[in-house]
N, C-alpha and C positions, 0 to 999 in steps of 0.2 A: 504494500500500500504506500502511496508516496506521501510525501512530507512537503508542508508550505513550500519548503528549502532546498529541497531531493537537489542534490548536485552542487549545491554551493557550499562556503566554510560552514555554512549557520545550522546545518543540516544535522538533526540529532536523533537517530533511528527508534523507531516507536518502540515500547516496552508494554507486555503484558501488565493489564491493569492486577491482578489477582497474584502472579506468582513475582512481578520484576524483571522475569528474565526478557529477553530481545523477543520481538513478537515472530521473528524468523526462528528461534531456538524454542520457544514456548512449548511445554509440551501440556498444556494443561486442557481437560477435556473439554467440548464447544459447553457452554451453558443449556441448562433443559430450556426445551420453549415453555413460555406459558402456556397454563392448560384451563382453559373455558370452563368454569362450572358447572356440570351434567340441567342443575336448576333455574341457570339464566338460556336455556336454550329451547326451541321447540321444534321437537320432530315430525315430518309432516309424512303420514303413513299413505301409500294407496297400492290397490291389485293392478297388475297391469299385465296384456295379454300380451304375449309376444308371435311373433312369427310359427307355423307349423302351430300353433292353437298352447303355446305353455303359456304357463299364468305363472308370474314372479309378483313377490311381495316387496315394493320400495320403499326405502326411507329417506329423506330427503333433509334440507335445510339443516344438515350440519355442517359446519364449515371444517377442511381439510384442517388447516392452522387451529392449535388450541383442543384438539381430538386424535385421537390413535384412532383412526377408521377401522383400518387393519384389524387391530385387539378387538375393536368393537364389532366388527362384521365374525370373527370367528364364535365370540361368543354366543352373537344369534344363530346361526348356524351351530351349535352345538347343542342350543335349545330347541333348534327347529327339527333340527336330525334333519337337516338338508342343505345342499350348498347351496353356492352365493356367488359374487361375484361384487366388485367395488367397482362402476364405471364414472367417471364425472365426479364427485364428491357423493354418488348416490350410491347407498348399499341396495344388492338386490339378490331377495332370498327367494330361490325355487320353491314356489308353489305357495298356496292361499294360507297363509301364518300368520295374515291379519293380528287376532287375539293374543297369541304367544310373543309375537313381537311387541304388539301395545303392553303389553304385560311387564315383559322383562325391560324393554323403555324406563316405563315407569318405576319399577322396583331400583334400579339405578342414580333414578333422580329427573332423568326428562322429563320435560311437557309433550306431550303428545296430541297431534291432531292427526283425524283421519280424513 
């Protein structure tokens, strides 16, 4: 990253804020992102049909930033005894799970809309 000064005398190489050392040397791990409060957030549920007549169950309006989608999608799917898929920031579980999803949602801490 360069510096007001990058190349002149005045030029003083940045330093890790947390450990000191040179931010080129740094070995210190990135900081966790913040993470969203499951209770400031609302999940918007719907069936949706897909191609060749499958019906997936989506959840929607949760933001990437501030959520482990990932974590979050395996665990519905483990609830659901079915797979899934994460496309777009929308998770999407094979077959009508409507209930168990708004279930497990909620038991978590979302707001849930369907």
């Amino acid at each position: 990253m360069g510096r007001l000064f990058a190349g002149t005398e005045f030029y003083q190489p940045a330093n890790c804020e947390r450990c000191g050392e040179l931010e080129a040397d740094c070995q210190c791990p990135p900081p966790p992102t913040p993470r969203i409060p499951p209770a400031k957030q609302t999940a918007k549920l719907s069936i949706e049909q897909r191609k060749k007549g499958k019906v997936v169950t989506v959840v929607r309006g949760l933001p990437a930033e501030g959520n482990d989608l990932p974590e979050l999608l395996g665990e519905l799917k483990t609830v659901c005894g079915a797979g899934g898929a994460l496309k777009d920031e929308a998770l999407e579980i094979q077959g009508k799970h409507l209930d168990r999803v708004r279930d497990t949602l909620q038991q978590i801490g979302y707001q849930v809309r369907s």
